[in-house]
BALUM-201306 format. One record per residue (C-alpha): residue number from 1; x, y, z. Coordinates in steps of 0.1 Angstrom, whole numbers. Last residue first. Layout:
N
+-----+-------+-------+-------+
! pos !     X !     Y !     Z !
+-----+-------+-------+-------+
! NUM !     X !     Y !     Z !
...
+-----+-------+-------+-------+
// end
This chain:
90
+-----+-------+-------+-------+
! pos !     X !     Y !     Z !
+-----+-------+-------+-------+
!  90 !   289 !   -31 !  -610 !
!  89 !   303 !   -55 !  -580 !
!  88 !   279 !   -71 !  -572 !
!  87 !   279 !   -78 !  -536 !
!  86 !   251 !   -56 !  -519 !
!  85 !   232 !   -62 !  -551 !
!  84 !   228 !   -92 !  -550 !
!  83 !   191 !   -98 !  -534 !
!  82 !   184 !   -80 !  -567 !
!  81 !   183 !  -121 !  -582 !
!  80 !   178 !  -119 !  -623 !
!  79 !   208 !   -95 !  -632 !
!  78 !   231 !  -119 !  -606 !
!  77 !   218 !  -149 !  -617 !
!  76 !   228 !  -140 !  -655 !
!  75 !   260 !  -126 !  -641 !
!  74 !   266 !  -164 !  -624 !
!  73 !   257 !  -181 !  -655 !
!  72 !   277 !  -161 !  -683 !
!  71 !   309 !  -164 !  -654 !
!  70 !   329 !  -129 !  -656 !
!  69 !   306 !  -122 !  -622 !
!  68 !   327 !   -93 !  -603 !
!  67 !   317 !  -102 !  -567 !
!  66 !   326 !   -74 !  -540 !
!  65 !   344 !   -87 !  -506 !
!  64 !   331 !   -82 !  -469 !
!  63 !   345 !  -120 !  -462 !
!  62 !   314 !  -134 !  -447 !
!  61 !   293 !  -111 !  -478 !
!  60 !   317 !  -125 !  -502 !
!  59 !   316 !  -164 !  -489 !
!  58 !   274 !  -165 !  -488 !
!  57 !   275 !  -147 !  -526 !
!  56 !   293 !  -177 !  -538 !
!  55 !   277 !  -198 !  -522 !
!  54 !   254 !  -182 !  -536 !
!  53 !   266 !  -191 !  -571 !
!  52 !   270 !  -231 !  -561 !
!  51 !   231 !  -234 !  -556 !
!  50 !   220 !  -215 !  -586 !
!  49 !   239 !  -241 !  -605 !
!  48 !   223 !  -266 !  -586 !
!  47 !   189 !  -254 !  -593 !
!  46 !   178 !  -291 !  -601 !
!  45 !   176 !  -287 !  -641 !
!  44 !   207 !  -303 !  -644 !
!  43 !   226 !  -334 !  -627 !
!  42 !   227 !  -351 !  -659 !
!  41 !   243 !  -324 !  -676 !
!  40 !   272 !  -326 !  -648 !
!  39 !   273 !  -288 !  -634 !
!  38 !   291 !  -263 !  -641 !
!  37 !   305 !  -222 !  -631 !
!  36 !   334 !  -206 !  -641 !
!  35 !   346 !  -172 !  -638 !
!  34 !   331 !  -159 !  -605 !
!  33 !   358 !  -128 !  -599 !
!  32 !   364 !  -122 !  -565 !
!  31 !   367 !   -83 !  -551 !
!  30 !   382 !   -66 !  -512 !
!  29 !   418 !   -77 !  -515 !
!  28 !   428 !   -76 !  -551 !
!  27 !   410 !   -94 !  -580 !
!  26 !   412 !  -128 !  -564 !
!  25 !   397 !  -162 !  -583 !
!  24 !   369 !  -178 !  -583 !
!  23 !   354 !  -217 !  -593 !
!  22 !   322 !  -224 !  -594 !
!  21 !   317 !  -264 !  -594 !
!  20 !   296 !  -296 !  -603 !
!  19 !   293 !  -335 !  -603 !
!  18 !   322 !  -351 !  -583 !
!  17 !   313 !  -387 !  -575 !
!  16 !   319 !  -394 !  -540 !
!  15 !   287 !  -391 !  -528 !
!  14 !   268 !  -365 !  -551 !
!  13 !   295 !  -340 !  -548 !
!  12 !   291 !  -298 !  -559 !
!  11 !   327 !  -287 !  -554 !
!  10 !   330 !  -248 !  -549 !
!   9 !   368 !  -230 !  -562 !
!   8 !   391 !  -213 !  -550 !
!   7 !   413 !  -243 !  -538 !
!   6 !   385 !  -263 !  -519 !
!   5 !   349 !  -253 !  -505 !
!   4 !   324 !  -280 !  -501 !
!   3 !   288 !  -284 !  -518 !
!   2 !   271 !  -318 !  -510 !
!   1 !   245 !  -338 !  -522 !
+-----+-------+-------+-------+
// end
C-alpha cells in the first residue's frame, strides 16, 4: 500500500485500487483545514486512517503551516496524539 499526494488531497492505494483519502484545503497562507478523511470499510482496523492524518501533519510541519482539523477523525487524533501540538491549530 501506498499513500500519494494529489489535488489537496492524500490517496491511500492498494495497487491500483483506490481505498482511502484525507483531503485539505487552504485557510490563508500559513493554516490547512483536514476536512475529510476515509478509508474502504474493508480496509479498516489497520491504522490507515491514522496513517493518512500524519501525512497530514508530515506536509504542515515541511510547509511551516498550522492544521485546523474540521475532519471528526483527524481532531479525534489530534486530542489523542500531543505529538501535534506544534501544528494544531487551537
Amino acid at each position: 500500500m501506498e499513500i500519494l499526494e494529489e489535488n489537496a488531497r492524500f490517496v491511500l492505494k492498494d495497487g491500483d485500487k483506490e481505498i482511502g483519502e484525507m483531503t485539505w484545503s487552504k485557510a490563508g497562507e500559513t493554516r490547512m483545514i483536514i476536512d475529510h478523511t476515509f478509508v474502504d470499510p474493508a480496509y479498516r482496523g489497520q491504522g490507515l486512517a491514522e496513517k493518512l492524518v500524519a501525512k497530514g501533519v508530515e506536509k504542515a510541519r515541511k510547509e511551516q503551516k498550522k492544521i485546523i482539523p474540521l475532519c471528526p477523525f483527524a481532531k479525534k487524533e489530534f486530542e489523542r496524539k500531543p505529538e501535534y501540538a506544534d501544528v494544531w491549530n487551537q
